[in-house]
C-alpha positions as CSV (number, residue, x, y, z in Angstrom):
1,X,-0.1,-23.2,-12.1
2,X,2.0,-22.2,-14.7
3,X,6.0,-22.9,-14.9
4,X,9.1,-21.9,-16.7
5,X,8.1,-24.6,-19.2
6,X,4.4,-23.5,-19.8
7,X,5.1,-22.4,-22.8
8,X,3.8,-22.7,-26.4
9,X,7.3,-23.6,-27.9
10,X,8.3,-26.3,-24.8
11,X,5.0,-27.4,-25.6
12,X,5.6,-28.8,-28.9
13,X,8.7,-29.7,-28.7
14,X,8.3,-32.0,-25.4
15,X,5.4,-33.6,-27.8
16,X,7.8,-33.6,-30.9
17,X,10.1,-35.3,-28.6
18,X,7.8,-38.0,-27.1
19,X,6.7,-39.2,-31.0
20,X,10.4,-39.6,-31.1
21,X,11.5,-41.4,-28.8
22,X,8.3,-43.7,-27.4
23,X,8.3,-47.4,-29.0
24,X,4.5,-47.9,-31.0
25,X,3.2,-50.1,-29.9
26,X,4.4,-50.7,-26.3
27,X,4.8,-54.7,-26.4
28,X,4.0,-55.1,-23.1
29,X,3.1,-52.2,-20.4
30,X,5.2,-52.0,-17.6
31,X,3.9,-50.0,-14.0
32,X,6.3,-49.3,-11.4
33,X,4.6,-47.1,-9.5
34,X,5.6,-46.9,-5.7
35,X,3.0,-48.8,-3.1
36,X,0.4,-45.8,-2.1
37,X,0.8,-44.4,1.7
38,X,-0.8,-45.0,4.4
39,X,-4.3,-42.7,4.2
40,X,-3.6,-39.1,6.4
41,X,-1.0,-40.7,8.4
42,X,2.4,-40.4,6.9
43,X,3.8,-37.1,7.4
44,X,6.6,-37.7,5.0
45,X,4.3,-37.6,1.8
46,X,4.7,-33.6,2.8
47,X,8.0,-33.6,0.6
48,X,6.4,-34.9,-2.5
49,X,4.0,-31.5,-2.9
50,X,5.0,-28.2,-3.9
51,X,5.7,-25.1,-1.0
52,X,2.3,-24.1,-1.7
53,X,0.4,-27.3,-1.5
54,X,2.4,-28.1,2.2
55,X,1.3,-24.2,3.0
56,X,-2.5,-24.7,2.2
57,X,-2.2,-28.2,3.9
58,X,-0.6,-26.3,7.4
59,X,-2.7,-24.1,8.0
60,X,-5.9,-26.7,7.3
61,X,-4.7,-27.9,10.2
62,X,-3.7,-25.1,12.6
63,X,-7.7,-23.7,11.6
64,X,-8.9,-27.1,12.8
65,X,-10.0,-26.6,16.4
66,X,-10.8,-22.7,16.3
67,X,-13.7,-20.8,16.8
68,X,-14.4,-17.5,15.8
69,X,-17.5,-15.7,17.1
70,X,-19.2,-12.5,18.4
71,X,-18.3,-11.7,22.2
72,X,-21.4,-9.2,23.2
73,X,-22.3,-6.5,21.1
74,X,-19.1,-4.9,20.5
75,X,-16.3,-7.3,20.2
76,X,-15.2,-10.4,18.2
77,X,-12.8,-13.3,19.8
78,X,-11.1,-16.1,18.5
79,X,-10.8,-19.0,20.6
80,X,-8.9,-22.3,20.4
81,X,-10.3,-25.5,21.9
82,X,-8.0,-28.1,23.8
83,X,-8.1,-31.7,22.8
84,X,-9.8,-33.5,26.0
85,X,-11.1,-36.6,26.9
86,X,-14.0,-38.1,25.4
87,X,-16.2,-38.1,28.4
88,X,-15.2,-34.2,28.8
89,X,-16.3,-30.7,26.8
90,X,-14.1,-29.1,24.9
91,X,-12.0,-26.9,26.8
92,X,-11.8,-23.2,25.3
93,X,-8.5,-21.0,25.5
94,X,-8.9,-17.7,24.1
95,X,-6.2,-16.4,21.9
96,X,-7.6,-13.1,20.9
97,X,-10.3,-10.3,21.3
98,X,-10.9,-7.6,19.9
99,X,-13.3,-4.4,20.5
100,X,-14.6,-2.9,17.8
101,X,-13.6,1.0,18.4
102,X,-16.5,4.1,18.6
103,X,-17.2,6.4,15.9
104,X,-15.8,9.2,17.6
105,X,-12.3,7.2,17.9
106,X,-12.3,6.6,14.1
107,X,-13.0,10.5,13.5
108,X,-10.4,11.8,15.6
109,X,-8.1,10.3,13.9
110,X,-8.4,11.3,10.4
111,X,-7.0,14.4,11.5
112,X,-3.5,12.4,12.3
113,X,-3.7,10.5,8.8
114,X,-4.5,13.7,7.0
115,X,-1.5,15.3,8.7
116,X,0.3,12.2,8.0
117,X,-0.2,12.3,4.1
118,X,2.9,15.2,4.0
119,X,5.1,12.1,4.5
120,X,4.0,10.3,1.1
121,X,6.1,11.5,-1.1
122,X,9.3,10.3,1.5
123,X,7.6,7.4,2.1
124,X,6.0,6.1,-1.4
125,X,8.5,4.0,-2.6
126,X,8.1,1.7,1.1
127,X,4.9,1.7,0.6
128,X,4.6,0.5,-2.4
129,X,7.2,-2.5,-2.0
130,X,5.1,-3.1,1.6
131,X,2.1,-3.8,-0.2
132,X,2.7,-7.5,-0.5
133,X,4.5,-9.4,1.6
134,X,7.6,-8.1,3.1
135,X,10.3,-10.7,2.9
136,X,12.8,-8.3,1.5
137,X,12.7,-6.2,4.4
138,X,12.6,-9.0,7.1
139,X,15.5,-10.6,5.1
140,X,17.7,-7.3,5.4
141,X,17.6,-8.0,9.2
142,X,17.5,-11.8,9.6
143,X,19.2,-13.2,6.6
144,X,17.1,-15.3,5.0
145,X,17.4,-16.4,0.9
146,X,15.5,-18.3,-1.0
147,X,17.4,-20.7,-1.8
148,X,20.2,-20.9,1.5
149,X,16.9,-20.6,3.9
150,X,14.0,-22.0,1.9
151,X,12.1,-23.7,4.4
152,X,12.2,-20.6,6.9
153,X,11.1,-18.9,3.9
154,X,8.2,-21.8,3.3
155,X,7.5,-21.0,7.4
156,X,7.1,-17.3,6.9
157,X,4.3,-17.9,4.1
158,X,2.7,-20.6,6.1
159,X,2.3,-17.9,9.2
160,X,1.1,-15.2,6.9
161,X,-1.7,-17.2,5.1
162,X,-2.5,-18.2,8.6
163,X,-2.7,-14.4,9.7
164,X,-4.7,-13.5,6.5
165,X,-7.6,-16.3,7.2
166,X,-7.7,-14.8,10.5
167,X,-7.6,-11.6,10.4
168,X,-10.2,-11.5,7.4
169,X,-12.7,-12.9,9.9
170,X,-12.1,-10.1,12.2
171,X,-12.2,-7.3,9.2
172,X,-16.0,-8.8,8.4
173,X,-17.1,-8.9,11.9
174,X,-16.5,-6.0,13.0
175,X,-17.0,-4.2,9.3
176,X,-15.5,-1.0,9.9
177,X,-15.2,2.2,7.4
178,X,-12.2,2.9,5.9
179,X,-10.9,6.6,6.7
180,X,-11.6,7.7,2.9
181,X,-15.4,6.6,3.7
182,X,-15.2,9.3,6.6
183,X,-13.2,12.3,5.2
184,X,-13.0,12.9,1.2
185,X,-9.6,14.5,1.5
186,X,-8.1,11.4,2.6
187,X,-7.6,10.8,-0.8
188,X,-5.3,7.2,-0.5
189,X,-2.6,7.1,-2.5
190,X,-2.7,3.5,-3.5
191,X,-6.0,1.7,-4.2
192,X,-7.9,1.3,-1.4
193,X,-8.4,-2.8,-1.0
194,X,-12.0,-4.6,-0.3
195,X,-12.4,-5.2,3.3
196,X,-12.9,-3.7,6.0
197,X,-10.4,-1.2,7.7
198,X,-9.9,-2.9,11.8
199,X,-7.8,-4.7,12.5
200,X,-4.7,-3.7,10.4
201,X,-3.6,-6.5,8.0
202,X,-0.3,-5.4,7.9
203,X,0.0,-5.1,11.3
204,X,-1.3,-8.9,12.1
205,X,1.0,-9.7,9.8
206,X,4.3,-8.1,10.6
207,X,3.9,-8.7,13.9
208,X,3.1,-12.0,13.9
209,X,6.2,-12.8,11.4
210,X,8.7,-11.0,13.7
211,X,7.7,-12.8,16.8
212,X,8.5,-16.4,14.8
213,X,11.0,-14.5,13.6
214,X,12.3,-13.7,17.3
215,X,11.6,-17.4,18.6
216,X,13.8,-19.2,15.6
217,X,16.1,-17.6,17.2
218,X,15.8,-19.2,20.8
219,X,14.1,-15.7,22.0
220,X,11.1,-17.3,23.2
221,X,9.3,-18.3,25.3
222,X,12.1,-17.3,27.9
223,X,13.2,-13.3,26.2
224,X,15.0,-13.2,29.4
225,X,17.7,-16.2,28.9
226,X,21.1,-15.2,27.4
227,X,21.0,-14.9,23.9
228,X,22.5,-17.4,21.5
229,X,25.1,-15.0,20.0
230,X,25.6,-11.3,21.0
231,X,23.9,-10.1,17.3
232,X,20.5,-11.1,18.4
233,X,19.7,-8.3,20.9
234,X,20.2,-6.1,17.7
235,X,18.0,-7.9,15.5
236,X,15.3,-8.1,17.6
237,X,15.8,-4.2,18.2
238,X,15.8,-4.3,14.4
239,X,12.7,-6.1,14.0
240,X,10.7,-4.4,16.1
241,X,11.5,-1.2,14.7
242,X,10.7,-2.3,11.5
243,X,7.5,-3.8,12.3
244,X,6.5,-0.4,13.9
245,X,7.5,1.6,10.7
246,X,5.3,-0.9,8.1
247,X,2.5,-0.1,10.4
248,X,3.2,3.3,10.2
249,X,3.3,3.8,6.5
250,X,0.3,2.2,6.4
251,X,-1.2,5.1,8.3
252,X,0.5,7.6,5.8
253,X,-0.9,6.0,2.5
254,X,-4.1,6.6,4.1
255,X,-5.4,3.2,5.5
256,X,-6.1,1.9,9.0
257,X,-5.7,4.8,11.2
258,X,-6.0,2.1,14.3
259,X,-3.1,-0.5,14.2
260,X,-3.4,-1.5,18.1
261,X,-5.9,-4.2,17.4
262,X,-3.4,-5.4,14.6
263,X,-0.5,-5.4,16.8
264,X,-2.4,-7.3,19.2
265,X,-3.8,-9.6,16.7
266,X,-0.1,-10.5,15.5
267,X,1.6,-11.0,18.8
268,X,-1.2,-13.8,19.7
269,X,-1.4,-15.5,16.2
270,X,2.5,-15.7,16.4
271,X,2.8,-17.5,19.6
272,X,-0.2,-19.9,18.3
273,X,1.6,-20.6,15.6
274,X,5.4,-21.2,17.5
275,X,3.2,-23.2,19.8
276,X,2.1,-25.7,16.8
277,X,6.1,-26.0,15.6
278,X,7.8,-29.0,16.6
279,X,10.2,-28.2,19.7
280,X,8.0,-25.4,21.0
């Protein structure tokens, strides 16, 4: 919660400067307060909060109406249910499902991220600025600043919270081992975070940042039309490769060795979330 003026010596002297200038006593107390809003109604009270407050209050709402739950004995599913009338059920449309892979898939491929870790040296300083969020990298492709493009910016954090809740249900659910839990000389080179390994996080993520990405710029839902200006066939190009690579390096600093569920994960939670934009 702290701010550039959280500190001890704006502290004081913002008190210092309110014995100086207040009158004591106040003869008369004034309020002038505005009139309060109407109660959940008035979308323009969004403006008054901070980026993160509007973020936490977005994605409230695009977890309002969906399930997550077991699909037989193997897989997990997220499904969204349609408002209907009130003499009708609930209408389910599922968004996403996922199988939770064999044992014998994850142990095959700990040979390919053991191979993999010859690449860390030429890969370790992407990894290491991939580990959070990877605005500086999306922002080399689509220019994007923080202060010429701060509500795209806002957008792109509201979409990756919105992964994150996800995506962490679908870790717990289908609780599987990380490849350092099957193969000691794994050996990850960065810390090794606490939850499970399937789907990839980074691949939800990218993914699903990439395809907003793609439909901000009139891509979706019709890839097909002519594109707005003869650049965009190259960014999305871009994108995509760069998207693939994140997931990639993930694989070489020793984490997921499956990214397919991720990429899957990201390309539904995307179009969930262009869906619930205005203009969609």
């Amino acid at each position: 919660m702290a701010d550039v003026y959280a500190n001890p010596i704006m502290v004081e002297a913002l008190i210092l400067s309110r014995e100086g200038t207040i009158t004591v006593p106040e003869p008369q107390p004034t309020y002038y307060e505005p009139g309060l809003p109407p109660i959940g109604t008035d979308l323009k009270q969004l403006e008054r909060w901070e980026p993160w407050v509007r973020a936490y209050i977005a994605v409230g709402e695009m977890m309002q109406g969906l399930v997550l739950q077991p699909s037989g004995t193997n897989a997990f599913q997220v499904l969204s249910y349609k408002v209907t009338p009130a003499t009708s059920p609930p209408t389910p449309s599922l968004i996403a499902e996922i199988q939770r892979p064999v044992k014998a898939t994850f142990e095959q491929q700990i040979p390919l991220v053991l191979s993999w870790a010859e690449l860390r040296d030429e890969r370790a300083v992407e990894i290491l600025a991939q580990i959070d969020p990877q605005y500086a990298f999306w922002s080399s492709i689509v220019y994007m600043h923080t202060d010429r493009t701060r509500r795209t910016l806002e957008l792109i954090n509201m979409v990756l919270q919105f992964c994150v809740y996800v995506e962490m249900r679908f870790k717990h659910a289908l609780g599987c081992w990380r490849p350092v839990e099957y193969n000691a000389q794994v050996q990850p080179m960065i810390t090794t975070p606490g939850h499970g390994s399937f789907p990839m996080g980074h691949a939800t993520q990218a993914y699903a940042v990439a395809y907003v990405l793609k439909s901000l710029l009139n891509l979706f839902p019709d890839p097909t039309a002519t594109p707005a200006y003869p650049g965009v066939p190259t960014i999305v190009d871009q994108l995509d490769r760069l998207v693939a690579r994140i997931t990639t390096n993930r694989v070489i600093a020793a984490f997921p060795c499956r990214q397919h569920g991720g990429t899957h994960a990201g390309h539904r939670l995307g179009r969930v979330f262009r869906r619930a934009l205005p203009g969609r």
